[in-house]
C-alpha positions as a Markdown table, in Angstrom:
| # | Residue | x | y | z |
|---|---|---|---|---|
| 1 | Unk | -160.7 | 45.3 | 105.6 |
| 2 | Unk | -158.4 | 42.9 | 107.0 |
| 3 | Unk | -156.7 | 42.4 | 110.6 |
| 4 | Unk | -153.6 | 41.1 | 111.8 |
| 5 | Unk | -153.9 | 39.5 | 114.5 |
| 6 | Unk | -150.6 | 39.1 | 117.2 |
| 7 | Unk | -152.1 | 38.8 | 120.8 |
| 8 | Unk | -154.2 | 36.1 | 120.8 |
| 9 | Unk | -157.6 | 37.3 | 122.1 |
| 10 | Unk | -158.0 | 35.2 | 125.3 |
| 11 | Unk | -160.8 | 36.6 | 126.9 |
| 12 | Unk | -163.4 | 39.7 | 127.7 |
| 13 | Unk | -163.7 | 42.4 | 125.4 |
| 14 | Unk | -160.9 | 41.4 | 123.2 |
| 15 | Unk | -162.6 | 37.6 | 123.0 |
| 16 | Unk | -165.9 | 39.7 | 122.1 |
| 17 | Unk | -164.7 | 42.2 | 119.6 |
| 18 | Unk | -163.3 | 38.8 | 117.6 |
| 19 | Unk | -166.6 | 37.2 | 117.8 |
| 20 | Unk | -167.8 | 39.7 | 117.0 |
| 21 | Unk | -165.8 | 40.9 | 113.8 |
| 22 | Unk | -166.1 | 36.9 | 113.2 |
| 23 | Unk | -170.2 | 36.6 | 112.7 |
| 24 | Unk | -169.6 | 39.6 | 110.4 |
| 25 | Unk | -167.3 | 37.8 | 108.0 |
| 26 | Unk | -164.1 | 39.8 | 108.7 |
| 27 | Unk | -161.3 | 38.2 | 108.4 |
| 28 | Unk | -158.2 | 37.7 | 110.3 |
| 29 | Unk | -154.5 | 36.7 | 109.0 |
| 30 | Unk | -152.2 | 35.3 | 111.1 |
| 31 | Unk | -149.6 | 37.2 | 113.1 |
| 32 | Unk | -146.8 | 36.3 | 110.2 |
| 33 | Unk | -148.5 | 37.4 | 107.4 |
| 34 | Unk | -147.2 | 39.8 | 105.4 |
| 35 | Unk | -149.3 | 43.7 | 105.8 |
| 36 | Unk | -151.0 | 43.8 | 102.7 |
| 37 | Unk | -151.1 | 47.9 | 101.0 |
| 38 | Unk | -153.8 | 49.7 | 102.3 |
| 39 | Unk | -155.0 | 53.6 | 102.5 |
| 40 | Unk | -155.1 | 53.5 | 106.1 |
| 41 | Unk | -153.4 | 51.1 | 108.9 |
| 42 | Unk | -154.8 | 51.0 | 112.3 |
| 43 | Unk | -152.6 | 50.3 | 115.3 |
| 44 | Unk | -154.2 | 48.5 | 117.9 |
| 45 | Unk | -152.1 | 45.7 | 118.8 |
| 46 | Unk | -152.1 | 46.3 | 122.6 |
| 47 | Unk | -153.4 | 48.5 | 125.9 |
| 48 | Unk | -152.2 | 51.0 | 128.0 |
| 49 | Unk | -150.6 | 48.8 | 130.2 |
| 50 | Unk | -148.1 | 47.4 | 128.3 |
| 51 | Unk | -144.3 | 47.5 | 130.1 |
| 52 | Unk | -142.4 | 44.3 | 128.8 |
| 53 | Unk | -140.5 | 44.5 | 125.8 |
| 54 | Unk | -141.8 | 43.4 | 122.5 |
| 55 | Unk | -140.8 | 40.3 | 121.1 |
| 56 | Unk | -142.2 | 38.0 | 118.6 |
| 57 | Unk | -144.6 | 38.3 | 115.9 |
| 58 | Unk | -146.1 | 41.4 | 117.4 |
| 59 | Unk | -142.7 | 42.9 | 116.9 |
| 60 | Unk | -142.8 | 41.8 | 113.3 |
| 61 | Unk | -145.8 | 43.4 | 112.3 |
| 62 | Unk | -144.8 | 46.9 | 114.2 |
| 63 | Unk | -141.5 | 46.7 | 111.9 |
| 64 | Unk | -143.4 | 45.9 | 109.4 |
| 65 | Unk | -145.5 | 49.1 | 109.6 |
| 66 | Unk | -142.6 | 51.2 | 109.8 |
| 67 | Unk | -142.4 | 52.4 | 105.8 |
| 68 | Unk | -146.4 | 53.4 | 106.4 |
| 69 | Unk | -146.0 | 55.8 | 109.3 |
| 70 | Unk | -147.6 | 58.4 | 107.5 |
| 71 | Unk | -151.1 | 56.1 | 107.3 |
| 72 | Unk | -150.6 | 54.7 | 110.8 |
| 73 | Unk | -153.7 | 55.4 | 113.4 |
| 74 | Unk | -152.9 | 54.6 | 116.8 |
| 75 | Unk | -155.5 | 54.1 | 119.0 |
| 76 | Unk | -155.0 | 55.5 | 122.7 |
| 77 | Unk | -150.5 | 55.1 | 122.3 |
| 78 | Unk | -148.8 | 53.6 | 119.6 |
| 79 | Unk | -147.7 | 50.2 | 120.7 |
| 80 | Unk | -144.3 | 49.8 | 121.4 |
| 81 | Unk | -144.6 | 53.3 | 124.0 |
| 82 | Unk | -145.0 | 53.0 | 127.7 |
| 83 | Unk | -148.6 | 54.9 | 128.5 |
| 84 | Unk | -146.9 | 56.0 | 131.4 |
| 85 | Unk | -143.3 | 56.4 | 131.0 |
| 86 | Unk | -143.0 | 57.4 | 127.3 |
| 87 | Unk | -140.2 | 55.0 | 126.9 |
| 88 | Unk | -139.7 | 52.9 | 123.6 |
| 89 | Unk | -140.1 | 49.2 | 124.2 |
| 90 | Unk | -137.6 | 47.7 | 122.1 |
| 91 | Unk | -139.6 | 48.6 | 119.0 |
| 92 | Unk | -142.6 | 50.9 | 118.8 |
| 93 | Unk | -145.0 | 52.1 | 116.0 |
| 94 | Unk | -144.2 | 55.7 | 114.1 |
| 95 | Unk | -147.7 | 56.9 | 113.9 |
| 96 | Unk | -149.2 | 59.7 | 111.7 |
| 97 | Unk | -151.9 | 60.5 | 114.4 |
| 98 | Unk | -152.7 | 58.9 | 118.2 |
| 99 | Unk | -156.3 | 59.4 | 119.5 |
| 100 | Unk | -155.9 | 59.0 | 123.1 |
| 101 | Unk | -159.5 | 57.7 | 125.0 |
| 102 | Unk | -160.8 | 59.0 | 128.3 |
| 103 | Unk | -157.8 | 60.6 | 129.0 |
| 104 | Unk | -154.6 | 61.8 | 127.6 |
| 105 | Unk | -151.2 | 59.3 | 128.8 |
| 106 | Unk | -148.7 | 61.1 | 130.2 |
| 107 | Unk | -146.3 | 59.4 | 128.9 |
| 108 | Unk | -147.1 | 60.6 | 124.7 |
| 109 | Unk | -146.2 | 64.7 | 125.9 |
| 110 | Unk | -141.9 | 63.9 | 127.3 |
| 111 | Unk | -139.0 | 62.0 | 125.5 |
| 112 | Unk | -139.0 | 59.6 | 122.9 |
| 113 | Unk | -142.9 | 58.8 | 122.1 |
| 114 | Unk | -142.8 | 62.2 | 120.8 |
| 115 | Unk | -141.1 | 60.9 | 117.9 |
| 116 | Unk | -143.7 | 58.4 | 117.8 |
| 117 | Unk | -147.2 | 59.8 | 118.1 |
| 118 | Unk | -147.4 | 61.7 | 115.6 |
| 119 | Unk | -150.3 | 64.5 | 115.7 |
| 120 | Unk | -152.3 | 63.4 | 119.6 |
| 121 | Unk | -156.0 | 63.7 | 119.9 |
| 122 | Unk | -158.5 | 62.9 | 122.9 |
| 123 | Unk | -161.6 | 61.3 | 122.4 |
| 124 | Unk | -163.5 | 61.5 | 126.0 |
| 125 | Unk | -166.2 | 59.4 | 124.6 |
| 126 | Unk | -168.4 | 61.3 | 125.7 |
| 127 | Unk | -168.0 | 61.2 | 129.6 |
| 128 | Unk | -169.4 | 63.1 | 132.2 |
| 129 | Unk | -167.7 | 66.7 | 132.8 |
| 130 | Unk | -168.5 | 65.4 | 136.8 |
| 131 | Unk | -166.1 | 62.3 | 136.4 |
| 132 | Unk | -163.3 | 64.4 | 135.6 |
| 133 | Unk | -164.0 | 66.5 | 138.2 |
| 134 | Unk | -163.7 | 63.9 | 140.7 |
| 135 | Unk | -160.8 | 62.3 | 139.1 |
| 136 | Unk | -158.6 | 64.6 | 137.7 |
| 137 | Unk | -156.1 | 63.4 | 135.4 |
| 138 | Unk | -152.5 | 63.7 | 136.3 |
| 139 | Unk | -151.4 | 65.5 | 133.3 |
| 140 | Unk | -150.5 | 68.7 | 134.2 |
| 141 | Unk | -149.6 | 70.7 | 130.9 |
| 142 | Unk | -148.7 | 74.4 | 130.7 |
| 143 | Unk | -151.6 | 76.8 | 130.2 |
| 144 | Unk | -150.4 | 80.0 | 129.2 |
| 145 | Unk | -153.8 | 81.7 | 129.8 |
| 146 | Unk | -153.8 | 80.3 | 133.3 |
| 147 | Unk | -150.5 | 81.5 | 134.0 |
| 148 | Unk | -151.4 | 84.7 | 132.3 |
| 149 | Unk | -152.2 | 86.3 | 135.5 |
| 150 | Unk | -148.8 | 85.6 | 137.3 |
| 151 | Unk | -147.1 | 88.7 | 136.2 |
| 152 | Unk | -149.2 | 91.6 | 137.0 |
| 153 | Unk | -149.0 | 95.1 | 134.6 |
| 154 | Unk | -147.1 | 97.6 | 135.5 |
| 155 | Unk | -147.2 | 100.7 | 137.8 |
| 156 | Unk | -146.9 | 103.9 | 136.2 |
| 157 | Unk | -144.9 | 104.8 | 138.8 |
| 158 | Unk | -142.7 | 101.7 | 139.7 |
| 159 | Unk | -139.1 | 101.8 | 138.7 |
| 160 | Unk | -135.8 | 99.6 | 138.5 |
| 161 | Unk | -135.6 | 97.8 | 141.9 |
| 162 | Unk | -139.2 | 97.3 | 142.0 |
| 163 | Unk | -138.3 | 94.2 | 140.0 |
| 164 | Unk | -135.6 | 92.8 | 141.7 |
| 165 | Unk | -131.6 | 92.1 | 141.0 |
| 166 | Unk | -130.6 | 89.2 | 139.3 |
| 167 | Unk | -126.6 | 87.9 | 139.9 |
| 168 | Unk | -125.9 | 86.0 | 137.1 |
| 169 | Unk | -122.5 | 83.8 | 138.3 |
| 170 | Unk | -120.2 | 81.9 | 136.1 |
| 171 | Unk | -118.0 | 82.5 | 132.2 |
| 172 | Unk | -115.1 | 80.8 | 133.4 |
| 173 | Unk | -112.0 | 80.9 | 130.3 |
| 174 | Unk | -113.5 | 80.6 | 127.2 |
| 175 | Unk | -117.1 | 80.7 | 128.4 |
| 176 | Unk | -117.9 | 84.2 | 128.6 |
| 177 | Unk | -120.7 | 84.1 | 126.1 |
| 178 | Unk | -122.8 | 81.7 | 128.4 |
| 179 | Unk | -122.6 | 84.0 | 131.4 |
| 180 | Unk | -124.1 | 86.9 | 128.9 |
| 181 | Unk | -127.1 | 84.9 | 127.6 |
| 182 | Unk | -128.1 | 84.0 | 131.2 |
| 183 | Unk | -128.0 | 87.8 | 132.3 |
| 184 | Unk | -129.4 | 89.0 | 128.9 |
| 185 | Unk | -132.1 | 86.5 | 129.2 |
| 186 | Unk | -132.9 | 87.8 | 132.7 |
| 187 | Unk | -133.6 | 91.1 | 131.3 |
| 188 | Unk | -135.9 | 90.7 | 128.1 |
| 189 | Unk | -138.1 | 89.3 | 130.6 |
| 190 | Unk | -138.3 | 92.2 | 133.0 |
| 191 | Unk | -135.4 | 91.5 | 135.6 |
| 192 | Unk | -135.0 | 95.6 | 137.0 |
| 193 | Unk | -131.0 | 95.4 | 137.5 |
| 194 | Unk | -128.9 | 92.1 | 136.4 |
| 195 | Unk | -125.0 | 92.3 | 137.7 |
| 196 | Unk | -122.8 | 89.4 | 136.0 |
| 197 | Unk | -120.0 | 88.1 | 138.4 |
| 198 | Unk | -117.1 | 86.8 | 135.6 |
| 199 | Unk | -113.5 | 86.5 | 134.8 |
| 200 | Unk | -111.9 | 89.5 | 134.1 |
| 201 | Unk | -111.2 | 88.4 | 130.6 |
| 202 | Unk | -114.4 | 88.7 | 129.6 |
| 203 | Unk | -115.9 | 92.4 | 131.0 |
| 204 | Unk | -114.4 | 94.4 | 128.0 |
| 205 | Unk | -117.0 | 92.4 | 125.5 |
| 206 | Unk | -120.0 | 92.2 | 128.1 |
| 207 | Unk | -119.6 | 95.9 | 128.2 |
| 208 | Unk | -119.2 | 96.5 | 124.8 |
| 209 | Unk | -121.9 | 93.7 | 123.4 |
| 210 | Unk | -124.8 | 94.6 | 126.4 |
| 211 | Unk | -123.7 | 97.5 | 128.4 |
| 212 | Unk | -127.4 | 96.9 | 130.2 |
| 213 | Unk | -125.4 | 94.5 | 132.3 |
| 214 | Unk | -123.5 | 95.6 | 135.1 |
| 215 | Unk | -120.1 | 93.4 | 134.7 |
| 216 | Unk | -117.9 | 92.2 | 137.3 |
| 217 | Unk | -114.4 | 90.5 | 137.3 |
| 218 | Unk | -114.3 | 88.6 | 140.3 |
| 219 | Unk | -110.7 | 87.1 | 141.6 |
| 220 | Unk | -112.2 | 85.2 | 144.5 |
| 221 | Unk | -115.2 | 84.3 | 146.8 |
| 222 | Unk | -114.1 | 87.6 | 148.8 |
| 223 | Unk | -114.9 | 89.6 | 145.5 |
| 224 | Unk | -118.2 | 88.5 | 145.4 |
| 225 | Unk | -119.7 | 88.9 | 148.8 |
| 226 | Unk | -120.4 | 92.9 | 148.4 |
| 227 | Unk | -122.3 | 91.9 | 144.7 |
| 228 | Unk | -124.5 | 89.2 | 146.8 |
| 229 | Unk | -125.8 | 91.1 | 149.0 |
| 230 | Unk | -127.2 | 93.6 | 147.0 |
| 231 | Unk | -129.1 | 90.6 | 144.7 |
| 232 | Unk | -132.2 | 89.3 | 145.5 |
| 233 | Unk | -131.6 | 86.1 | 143.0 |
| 234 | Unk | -128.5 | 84.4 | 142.1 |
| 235 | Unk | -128.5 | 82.5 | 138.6 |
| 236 | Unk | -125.3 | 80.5 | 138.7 |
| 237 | Unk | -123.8 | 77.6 | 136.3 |
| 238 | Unk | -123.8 | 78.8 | 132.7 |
| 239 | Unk | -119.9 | 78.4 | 132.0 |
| 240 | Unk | -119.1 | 78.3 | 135.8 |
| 241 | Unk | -116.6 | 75.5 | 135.2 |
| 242 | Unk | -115.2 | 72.9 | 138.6 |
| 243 | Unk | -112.1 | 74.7 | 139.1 |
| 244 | Unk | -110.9 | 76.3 | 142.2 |
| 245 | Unk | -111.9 | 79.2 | 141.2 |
| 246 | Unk | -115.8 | 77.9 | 140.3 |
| 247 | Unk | -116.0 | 76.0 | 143.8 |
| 248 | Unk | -115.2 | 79.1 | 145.8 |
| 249 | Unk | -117.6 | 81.3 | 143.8 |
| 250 | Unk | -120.5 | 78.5 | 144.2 |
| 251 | Unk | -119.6 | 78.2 | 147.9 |
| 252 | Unk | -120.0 | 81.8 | 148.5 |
| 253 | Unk | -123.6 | 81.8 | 146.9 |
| 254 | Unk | -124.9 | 78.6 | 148.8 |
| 255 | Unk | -123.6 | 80.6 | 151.9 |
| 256 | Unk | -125.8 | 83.6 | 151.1 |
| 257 | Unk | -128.7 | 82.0 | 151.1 |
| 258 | Unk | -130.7 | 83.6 | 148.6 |
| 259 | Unk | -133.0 | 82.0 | 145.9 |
| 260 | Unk | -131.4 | 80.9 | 142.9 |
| 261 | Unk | -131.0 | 78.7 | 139.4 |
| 262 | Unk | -129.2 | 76.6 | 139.3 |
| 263 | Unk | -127.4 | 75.3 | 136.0 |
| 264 | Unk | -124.6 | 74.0 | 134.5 |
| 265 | Unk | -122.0 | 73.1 | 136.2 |
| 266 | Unk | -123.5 | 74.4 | 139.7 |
| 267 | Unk | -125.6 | 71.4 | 139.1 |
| 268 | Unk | -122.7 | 69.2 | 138.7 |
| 269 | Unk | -120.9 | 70.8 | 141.6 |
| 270 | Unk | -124.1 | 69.8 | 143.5 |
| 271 | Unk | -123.9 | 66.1 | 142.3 |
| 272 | Unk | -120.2 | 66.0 | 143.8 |
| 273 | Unk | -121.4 | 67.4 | 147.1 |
| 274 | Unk | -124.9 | 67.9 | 147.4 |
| 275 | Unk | -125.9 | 70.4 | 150.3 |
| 276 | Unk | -128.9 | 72.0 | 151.5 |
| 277 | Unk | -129.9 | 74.9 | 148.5 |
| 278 | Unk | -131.7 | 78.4 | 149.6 |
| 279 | Unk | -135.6 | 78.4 | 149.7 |
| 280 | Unk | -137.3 | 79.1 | 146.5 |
| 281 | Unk | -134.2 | 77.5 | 144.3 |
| 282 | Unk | -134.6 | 75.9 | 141.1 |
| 283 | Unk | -132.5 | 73.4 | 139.5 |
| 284 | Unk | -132.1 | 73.2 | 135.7 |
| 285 | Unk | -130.7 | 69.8 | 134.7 |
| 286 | Unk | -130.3 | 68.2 | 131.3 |
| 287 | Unk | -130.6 | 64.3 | 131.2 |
| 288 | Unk | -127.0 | 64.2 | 132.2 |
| 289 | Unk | -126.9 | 66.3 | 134.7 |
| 290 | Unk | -130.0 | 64.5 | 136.2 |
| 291 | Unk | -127.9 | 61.4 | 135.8 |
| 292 | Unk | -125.3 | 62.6 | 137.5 |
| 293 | Unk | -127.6 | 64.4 | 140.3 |
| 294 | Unk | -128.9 | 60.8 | 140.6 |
| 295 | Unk | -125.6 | 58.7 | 140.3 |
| 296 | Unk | -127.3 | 57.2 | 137.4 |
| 297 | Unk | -126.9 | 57.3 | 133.9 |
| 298 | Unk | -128.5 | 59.1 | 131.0 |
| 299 | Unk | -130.4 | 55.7 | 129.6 |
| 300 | Unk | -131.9 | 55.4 | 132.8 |
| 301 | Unk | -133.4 | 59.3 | 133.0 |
| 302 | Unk | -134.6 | 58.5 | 129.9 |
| 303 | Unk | -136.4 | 55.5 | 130.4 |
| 304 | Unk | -138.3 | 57.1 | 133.0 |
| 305 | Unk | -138.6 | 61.0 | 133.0 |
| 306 | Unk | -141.4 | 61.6 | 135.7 |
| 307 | Unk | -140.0 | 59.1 | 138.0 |
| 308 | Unk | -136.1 | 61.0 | 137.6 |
| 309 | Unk | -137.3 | 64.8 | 138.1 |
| 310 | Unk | -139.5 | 63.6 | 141.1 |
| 311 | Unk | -137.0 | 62.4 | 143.0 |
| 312 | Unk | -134.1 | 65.1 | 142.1 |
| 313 | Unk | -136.9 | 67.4 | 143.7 |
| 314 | Unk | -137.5 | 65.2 | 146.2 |
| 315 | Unk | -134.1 | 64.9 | 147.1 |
| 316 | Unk | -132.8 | 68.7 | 147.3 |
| 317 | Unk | -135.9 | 70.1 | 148.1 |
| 318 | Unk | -136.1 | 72.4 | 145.1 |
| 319 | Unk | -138.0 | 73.2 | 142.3 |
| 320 | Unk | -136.9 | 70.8 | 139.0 |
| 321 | Unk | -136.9 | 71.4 | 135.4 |
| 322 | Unk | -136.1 | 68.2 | 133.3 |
| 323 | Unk | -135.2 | 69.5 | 130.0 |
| 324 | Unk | -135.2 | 67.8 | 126.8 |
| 325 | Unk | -138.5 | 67.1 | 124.3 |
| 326 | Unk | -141.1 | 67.6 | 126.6 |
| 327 | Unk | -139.4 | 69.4 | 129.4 |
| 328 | Unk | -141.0 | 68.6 | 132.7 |
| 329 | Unk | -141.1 | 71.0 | 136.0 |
| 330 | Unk | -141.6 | 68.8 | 139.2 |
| 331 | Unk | -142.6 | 70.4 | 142.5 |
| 332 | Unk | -140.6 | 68.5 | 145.8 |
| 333 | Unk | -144.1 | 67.7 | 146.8 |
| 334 | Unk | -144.6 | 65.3 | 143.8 |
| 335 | Unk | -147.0 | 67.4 | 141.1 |
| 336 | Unk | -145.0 | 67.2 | 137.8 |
| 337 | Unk | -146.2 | 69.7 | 134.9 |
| 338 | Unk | -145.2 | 68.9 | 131.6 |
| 339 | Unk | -144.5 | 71.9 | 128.6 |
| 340 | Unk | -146.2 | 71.4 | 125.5 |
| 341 | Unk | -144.3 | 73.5 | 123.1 |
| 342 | Unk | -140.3 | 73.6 | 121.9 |
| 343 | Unk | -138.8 | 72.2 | 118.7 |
| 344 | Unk | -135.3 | 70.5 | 118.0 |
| 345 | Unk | -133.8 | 73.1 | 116.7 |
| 346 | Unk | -133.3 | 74.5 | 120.4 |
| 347 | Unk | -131.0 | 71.6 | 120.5 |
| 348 | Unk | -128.5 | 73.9 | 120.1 |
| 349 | Unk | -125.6 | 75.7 | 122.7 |
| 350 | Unk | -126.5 | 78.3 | 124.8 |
| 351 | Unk | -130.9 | 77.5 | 125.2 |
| 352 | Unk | -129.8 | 76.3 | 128.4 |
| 353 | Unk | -127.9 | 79.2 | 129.5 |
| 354 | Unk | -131.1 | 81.3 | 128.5 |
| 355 | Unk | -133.6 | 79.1 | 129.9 |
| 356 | Unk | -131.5 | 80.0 | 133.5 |
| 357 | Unk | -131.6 | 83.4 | 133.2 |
| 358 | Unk | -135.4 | 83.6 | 132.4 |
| 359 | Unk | -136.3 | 81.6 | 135.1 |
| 360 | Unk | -134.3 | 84.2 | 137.2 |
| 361 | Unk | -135.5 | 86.6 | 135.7 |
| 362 | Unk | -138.9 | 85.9 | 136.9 |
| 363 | Unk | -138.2 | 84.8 | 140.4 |
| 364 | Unk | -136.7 | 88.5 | 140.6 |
| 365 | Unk | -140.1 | 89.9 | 139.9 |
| 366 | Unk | -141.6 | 88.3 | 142.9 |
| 367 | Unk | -142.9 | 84.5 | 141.1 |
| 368 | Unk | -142.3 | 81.9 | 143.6 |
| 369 | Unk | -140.4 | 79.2 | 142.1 |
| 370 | Unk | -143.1 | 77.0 | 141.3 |
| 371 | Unk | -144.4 | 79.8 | 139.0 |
| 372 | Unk | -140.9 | 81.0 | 138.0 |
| 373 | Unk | -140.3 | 77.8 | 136.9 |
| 374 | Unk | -143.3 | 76.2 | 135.0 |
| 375 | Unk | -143.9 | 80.2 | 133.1 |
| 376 | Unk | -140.4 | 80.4 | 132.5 |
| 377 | Unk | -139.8 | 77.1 | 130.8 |
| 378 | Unk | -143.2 | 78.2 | 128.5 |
| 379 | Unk | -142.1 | 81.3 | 127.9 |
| 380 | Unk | -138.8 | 79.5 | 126.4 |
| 381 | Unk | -140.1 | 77.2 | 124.6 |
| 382 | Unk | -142.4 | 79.2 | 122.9 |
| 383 | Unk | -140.0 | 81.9 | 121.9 |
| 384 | Unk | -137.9 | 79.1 | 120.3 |
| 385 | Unk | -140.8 | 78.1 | 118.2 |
| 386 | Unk | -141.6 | 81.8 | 117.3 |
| 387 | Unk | -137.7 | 82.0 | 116.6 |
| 388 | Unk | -137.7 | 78.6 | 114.4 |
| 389 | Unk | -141.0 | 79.4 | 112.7 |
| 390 | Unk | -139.4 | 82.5 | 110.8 |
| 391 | Unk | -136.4 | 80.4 | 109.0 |
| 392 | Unk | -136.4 | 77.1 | 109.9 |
| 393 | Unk | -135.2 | 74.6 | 113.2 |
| 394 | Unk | -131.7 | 74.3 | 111.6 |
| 395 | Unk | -129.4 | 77.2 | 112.7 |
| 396 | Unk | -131.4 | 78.4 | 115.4 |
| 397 | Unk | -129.3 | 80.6 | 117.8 |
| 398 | Unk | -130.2 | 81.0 | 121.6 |
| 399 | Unk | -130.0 | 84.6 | 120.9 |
| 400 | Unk | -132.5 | 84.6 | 118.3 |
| 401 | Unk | -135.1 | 83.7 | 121.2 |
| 402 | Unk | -134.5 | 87.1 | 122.8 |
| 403 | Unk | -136.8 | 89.2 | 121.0 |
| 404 | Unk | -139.7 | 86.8 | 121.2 |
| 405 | Unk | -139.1 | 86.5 | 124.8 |
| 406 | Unk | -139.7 | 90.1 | 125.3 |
| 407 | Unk | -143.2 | 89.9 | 123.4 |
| 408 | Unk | -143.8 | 87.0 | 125.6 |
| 409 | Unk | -143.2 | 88.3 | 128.5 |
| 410 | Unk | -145.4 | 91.3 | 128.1 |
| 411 | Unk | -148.2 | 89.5 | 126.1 |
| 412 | Unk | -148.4 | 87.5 | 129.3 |
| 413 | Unk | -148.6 | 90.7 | 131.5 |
């Protein structure tokens, strides 16, 4: 079994291993040597700490590997990935399966190293359940069974406005359909009453497609105060547009004050003028939208995922959900949780719009927004792998998540 060798091995346990594998007659090719074909290739090439870009012959060999991926073992991250960050380092290893040591890296469960580390394992080697105990890893994933007590079952005797009254606010022209998905979303996961404030355009076909929502045109702010005060949440953004007509509908709901989603182009509104958001508010932002919340760009959210949602909660004080591969849900104190589950094929027009109103949804029922936040995006991204695994990740709908979110929701209850 051969080993390429890139870094050279200066000293410690590096210097040992070599000596090591040395008095054992292993050999050792040079870092420009061509990969010979082998059953198995072992990636091993650096730490966890590993931030600068890769150059050089270590570069070579991790192109090199790239026709292999499906044989590559990475041990603890695939080199080329940032253990903390998840970003790609100029180059980084495809790997078939990552067995992480100690601890898992944060950085392998958001963005692109999930492209890149194939199936993930941890190997504790054995440690002490006590150490962990006294130095808890900062990896918080979504536990379904832990959050399974959030929502409590049922009374017998409870009825609509025991849980709560979601105003879903936006479908500017043309984007009635987003408006719908939030409000429909709201209710497959147990929202008591949801009232849509829309363009006028757009009520004949919210009656007629889901007559479960109460629709209302809306000309002006004025139009909508009697609706707001009658909600407990406000989910607003999902085809809200930056007209005149959007700013005077968001300004109305800021002035309300009550807990709310924000989405969309609420979130974009924000960026243009951020103000102080309602207790118990949750923000929703794709990379772009973070960029813009940020004054940043999209590269730059990327590059560093935990470091962008921690500061967009840091900054406005709310709840805030990062979405993409690996969506992450940051608390303005600093705890960031990351969501395990979601597929590409929720890459797709509208799972946005959804996500909003099940988020809503829940905060309607009485979660805080911590909890509304972290068991909504689960929820979501669980229904679009139920959706995906009955035909596939191409096509998927965000309506087709609306009959798994109901399941959800009430397996969870």
């Amino acid at each position: 079994m051969p080993v390429a060798l890139a870094p050279p091995a200066a000293g410690g346990d590096a210097a040992r291993a070599r000596a090591e594998w040395v008095a054992h007659r292993g050999t050792i090719d040079g870092a420009d040597a061509m990969l010979p074909e082998a059953d198995v290739y072992v990636d091993a090439l650096f730490g966890t700490g590993l931030t600068r870009p890769i150059e050089g012959a270590a570069r070579s060999l991790i192109e090199q590997l790239h026709p292999h991926a499906s044989r590559v073992l990475a041990l603890d991250v695939p080199s080329g990935i940032d253990a903390d960050s998840g970003n790609v380092l100029g180059v980084a290893v495809h790997a078939a399966l990552t067995v992480s040591f100690v601890a898992h890296k944060r950085g392998l469960f958001t963005g692109a190293a999930l492209d890149h580390r194939g199936e993930l394992m941890l190997d504790t080697l054995a440690l002490p359940d006590e150490l962990y105990e006294k130095f808890p890893s900062d990896i918080r994933l979504l536990d379904m069974r832990r959050m399974a007590g959030w929502l409590p079952v049922r009374a017998r005797d409870a009825h609509k406005g025991s849980f709560g009254h979601v105003l879903a606010v936006g479908g500017d022209a043309g984007m009635g359909g987003a408006i719908r998905l939030a409000g429909e979303a709201a209710l497959r996961v147990g929202a008591g009453l949801v009232s849509i404030a829309t363009r006028a355009e757009h009520i004949a076909a919210l009656n007629a497609g889901r007559p479960e929502l109460m629709a209302h045109a809306i000309k002006d702010s004025a139009e909508l105060t009697t609706l707001l005060q009658r909600a407990s949440v406000v989910a607003r953004g999902p085809g809200l547009g930056q007209n005149i007509w959007s700013r005077a509908l968001w300004q109305a709901a800021i002035a309300a004050g009550k807990p709310a989603v924000l989405d969309a182009d609420a979130l974009n509104l924000l960026a243009r003028k951020a103000i102080a958001l309602p207790e118990g508010s949750v923000l929703t932002p794709h990379p772009g939208e973070a960029a813009r919340l940020l004054a940043s760009d999209t590269a730059a959210i990327e590059r560093d995922r935990y470091a962008a949602v921690r500061e967009i909660a840091r900054r406005h004080r709310a709840v805030t959900v990062l979405k993409g591969a690996g969506s992450l849900i940051a608390h303005p104190d600093g705890e960031v949780a990351v969501c395990p589950w979601g597929n590409p094929g929720m890459a797709s027009g509208g799972m946005g719009d959804v996500l909003t109103g099940v988020i809503a949804g829940l905060l309607a029922q009485g979660l805080p927004a911590s909890r509304a936040a972290r068991l909504g995006v689960g929820v979501h991204a669980q229904a679009g792998d139920a959706a995906a695994s009955q035909g596939g990740e191409a096509g998927l709908l965000a309506s087709d998540l609306f009959p798994h979110l109901r399941n959800l929701r009430n397996s969870r209850a």
